[in-house]
N, C-alpha and C positions, 0 to 999 in steps of 0.2 A: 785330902789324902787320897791318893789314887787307888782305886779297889785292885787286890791281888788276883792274878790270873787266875782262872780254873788251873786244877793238877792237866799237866799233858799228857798223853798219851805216851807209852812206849815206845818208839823206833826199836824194831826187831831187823836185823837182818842178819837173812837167811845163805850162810853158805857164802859171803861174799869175797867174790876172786882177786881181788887188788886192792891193798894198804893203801894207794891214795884215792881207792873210790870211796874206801871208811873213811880217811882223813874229809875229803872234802863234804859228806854227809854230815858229819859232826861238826862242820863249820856251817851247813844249813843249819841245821839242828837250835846252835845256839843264835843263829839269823832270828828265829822266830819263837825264840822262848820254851823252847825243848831240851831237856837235859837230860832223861832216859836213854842211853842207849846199849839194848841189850845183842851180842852176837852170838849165833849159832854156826858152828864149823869152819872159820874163815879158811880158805885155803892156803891163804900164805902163814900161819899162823898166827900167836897174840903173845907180847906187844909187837906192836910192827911199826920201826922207825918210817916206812915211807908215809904211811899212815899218820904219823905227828908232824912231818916236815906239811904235807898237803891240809893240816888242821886249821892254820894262816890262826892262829891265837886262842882254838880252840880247844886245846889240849884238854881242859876239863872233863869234857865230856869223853875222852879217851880214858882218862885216867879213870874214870868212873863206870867205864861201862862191864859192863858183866857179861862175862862168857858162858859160853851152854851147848852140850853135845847135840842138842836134838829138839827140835820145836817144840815140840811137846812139854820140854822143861822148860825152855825159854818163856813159855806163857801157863803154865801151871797155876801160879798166882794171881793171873789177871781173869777180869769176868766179862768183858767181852773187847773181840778182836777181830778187823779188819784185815783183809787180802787183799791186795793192791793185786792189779793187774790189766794189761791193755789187750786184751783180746775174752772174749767169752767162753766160760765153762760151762760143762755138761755137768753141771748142780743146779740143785731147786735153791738158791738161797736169793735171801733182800741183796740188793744192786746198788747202791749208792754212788752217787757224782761228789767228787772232792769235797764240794762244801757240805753237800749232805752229808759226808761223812766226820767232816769236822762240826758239824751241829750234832749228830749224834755223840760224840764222842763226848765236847764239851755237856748237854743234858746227862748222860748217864754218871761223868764223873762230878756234878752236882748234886747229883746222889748218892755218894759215897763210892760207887763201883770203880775199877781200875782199868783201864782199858790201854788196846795197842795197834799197832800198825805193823802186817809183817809185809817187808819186801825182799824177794828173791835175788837170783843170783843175775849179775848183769847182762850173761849172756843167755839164758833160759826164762827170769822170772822164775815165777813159783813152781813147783811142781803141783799134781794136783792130791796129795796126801796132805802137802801143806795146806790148800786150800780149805780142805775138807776138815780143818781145825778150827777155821776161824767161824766166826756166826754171822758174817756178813760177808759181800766183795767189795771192794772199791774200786771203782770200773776209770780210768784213766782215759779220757777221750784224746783221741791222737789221730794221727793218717794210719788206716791200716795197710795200707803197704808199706811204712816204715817206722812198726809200735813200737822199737826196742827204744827204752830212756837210759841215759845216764845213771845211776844209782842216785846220787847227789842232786841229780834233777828233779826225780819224784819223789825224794825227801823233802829237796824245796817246794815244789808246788803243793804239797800238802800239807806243808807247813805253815807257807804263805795261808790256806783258807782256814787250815786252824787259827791261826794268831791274829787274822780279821776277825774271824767271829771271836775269837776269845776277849778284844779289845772292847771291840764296838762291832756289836752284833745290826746294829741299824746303820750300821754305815752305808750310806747312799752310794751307787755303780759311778755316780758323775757328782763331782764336788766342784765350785767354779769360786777362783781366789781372786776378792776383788781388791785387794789392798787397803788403803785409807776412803774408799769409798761404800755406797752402801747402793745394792740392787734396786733399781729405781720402781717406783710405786707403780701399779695399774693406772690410777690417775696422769700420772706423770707421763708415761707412754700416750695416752692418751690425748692428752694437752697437744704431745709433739704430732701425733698423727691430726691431730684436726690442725694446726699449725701447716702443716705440711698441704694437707687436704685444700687449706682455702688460700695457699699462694698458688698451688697448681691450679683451682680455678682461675683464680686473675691468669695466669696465664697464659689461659687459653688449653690446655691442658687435654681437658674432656672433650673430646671432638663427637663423642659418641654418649649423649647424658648417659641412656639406658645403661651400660658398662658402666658409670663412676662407681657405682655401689661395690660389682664382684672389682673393680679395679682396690678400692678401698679394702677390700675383705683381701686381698692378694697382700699388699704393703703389709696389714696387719697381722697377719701369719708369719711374714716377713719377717717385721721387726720384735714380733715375738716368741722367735727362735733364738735370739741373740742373745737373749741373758744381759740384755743392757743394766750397767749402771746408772744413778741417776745425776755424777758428771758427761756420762758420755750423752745423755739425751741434753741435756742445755747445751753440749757441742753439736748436736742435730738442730737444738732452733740455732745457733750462731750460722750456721751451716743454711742451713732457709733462708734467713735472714739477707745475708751474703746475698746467693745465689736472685734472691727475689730485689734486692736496689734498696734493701729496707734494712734501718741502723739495730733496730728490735724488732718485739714480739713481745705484745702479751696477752 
């Protein structure tokens, strides 16, 4: 039975100027296993059919989301809340990078607590009375000469680092998919580099003995970047093999 996600955080936004930058938020939203979504003063008003046409099947989250005059009500309820933002403020508060913010968020709501994420209006960001609400920032690394994101953009990216950690919190940066096969053994590498090692002597190979050794230590740095399987190393002896006038190897 697959374990249920932590509760998500809130999606607050602040002020947002255009029906299809909520619609397409709300289609992040449920990309990554968020269903909160609370709005504070949208400009175009609420409902807002451009806002369901730009939803692409997420209407749920539309239909669900709760309106609020004023931040302060929008997060009345919640016990702790993050500020998105891509440039630095003149606050003493903790700093947090995406994912640290989505590890926080997942730890405190394993504790019962409720927590949110406010983002501002798309062509300002937060103001800083918003800022000054929440108990952390969430600091958005970007080009500073050109920080402003999409709305529906730093919904997603921050949803994307929630729904990683929330899934699989050790999920490894690099995953390597080897099919019907199986990452071949230290031994096995090993067999192929001596393999390799004693046809390039026959060779003729080492012109220079003193070098065989860092020459040897170079291949095996080499071939132990590759993330070899252990069909592709028996196509490395075939491969010698070949190359050297000889049917095997063992």
């Amino acid at each position: 039975m697959d374990t249920p996600l932590p509760a998500a955080p809130a999606i607050i936004l602040v002020c947002p100027q255009m029906g299809e930058n909520i619609g397409a938020a709300a289609r992040a939203m449920l990309n990554c296993g968020m269903t909160e979504m609370r709005i504070v003063a949208p400009r175009d008003g609420w409902p807002n059919e451009a806002a369901t046409a730009m939803s692409a099947g997420a209407e749920t989250i539309l239909e669900n989301a709760r309106l609020f005059d004023t931040t302060a009500e929008a997060i009345a309820d919640l016990q702790f809340i993050l500020a998105t933002t891509a440039r630095s403020r003149d606050m003493i508060k903790p700093v947090f990078t995406p994912e640290g913010g989505a590890t926080e968020c997942i730890s405190r709501t394993q504790n019962g607590q409720k927590c949110g994420i406010l983002f501002g209006p798309e062509r300002s960001g937060l103001v800083n009375e918003d800022v000054a609400c929440a108990d952390a920032v969430l600091n958005i690394p970007v080009n500073p000469d050109f920080s402003s994101l999409n709305l529906a953009q730093a919904v997603l990216l921050l949803g994307y680092c929630w729904y990683g950690r929330a899934t699989d919190p050790d999920r490894p940066a690099k995953q390597l998919q080897h099919g019907d096969t199986v990452p071949a053994t230290k031994k096995e590498l090993q067999h192929m580099l001596t393999h390799l090692e004693d046809e390039l002597e026959a060779g003729g190979f080492f012109k220079a003995p003193d070098r065989r050794p860092k020459t040897m230590r170079s291949l095996h740095n080499m071939f132990g970047r590759m993330d070899l399987t252990a069909q592709e190393i028996m196509t490395l002896h075939g491969i010698i093999s070949a190359l050297s006038g000889r049917k095997s190897w063992k």
